[in-house]
N, C-alpha and C positions, 0 to 999 in steps of 0.2 A: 426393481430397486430404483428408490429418486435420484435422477442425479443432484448433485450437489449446485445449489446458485452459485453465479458467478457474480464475478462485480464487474463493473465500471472502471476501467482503470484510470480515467483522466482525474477524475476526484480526485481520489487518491493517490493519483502524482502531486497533484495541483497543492494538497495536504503536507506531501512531505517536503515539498519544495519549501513551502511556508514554515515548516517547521525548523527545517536548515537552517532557513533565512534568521530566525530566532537563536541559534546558536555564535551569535556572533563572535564569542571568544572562543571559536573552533574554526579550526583552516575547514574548507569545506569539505574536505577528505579526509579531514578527522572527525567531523560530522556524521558523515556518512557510515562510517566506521563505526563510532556509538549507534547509530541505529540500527546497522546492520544485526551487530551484537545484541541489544534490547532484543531485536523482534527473533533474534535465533536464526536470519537469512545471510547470506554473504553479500559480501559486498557488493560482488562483480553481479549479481542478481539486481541490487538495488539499486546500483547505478544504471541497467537495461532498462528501467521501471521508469528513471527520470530521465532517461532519456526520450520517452515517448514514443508512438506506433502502436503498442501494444491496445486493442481495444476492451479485453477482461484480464481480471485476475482470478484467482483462485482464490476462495471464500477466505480457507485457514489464511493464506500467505498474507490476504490484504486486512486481514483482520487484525494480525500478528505488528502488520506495520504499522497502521493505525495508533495503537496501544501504545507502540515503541516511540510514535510521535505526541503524543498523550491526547488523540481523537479516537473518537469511535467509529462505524459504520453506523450510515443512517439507511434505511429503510432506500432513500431515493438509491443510493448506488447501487444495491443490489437488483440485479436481473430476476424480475416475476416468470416464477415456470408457472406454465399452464399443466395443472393439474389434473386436465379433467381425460385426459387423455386414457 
């Protein structure tokens, strides 16, 4: 079985931080909130996310947030499995 790619988590902090930043008529924990909500993750998840350390996500998870912040995955974030194995 493949495993499943991972991503890149800095991106996709970097992404949703900018995306908050955009919500300016939202206290930033009501921010957080609507997004949590869109992407179907919790809070207390999405706040570990922006807090940073983490070095991948999980494909669905960072995919889901993404979406929730109205960007997509590009190609760069995603981790190349070698195949040949």
């Amino acid at each position: 079985m493949t495993p499943e790619p991972r991503v890149y988590a800095e991106p996709v902090r970097v992404i949703l931080e900018r995306s908050l930043g955009k919500a300016s008529h939202l206290q930033r924990g009501d921010a957080v909130e609507v997004l949590a909500e869109r992407a179907g993750i919790s809070t207390r998840t999405v706040y570990r996310i922006l807090e940073g350390g983490r070095e991948w996500l999980e494909l669905d998870q960072a995919d889901r947030l993404l979406i929730a912040a109205g960007e997509h995955l590009t190609e760069e974030m995603v981790e190349s499995l070698d195949l040949s194995e």
